[in-house]
C-alpha positions, 0 to 999 in steps of 0.5 A: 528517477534511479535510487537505491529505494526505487530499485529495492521496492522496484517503483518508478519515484521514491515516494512512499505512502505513510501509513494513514489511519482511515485513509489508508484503502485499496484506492490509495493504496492502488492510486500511489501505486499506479502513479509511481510510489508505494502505496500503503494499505493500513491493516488496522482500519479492518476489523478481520483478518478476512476483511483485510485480505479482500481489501488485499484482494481489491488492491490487487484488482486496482494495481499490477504495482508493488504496494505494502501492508502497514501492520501496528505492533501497538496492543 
């Protein structure tokens, strides 16, 4: 499927992960990925910035696709 969103993103279907407090983890993040949307990985769930860059790190191991980082702005 051809869609302005699928060209931008470069995914194959224009479905994208929402951002889903506790749910949002490498494997999600990775399994949407692979199978054709955006995966979502939740930055909010990490209680570090270096926790967070393994669970980058470990979403890159588990996909070679495209995939976003949903960072909160709420204090």
């Amino acid at each position: 499927m051809k869609t302005r969103i699928t060209e931008l993103l470069r995914i194959q279907y224009p479905i994208l992960c929402g951002g889903m407090m506790w749910l949002g983890n490498p494997e999600l993040c990775a399994a949407v990925s692979n199978a054709g949307g955006m995966g979502n990985l939740v930055a909010a769930i990490y209680d570090s910035g270096e926790a967070l860059r393994q669970a980058i790190r470990r979403t890159r191991e588990l996909t070679d696709r495209p995939f976003g980082v949903n960072l909160t702005l709420l204090p």
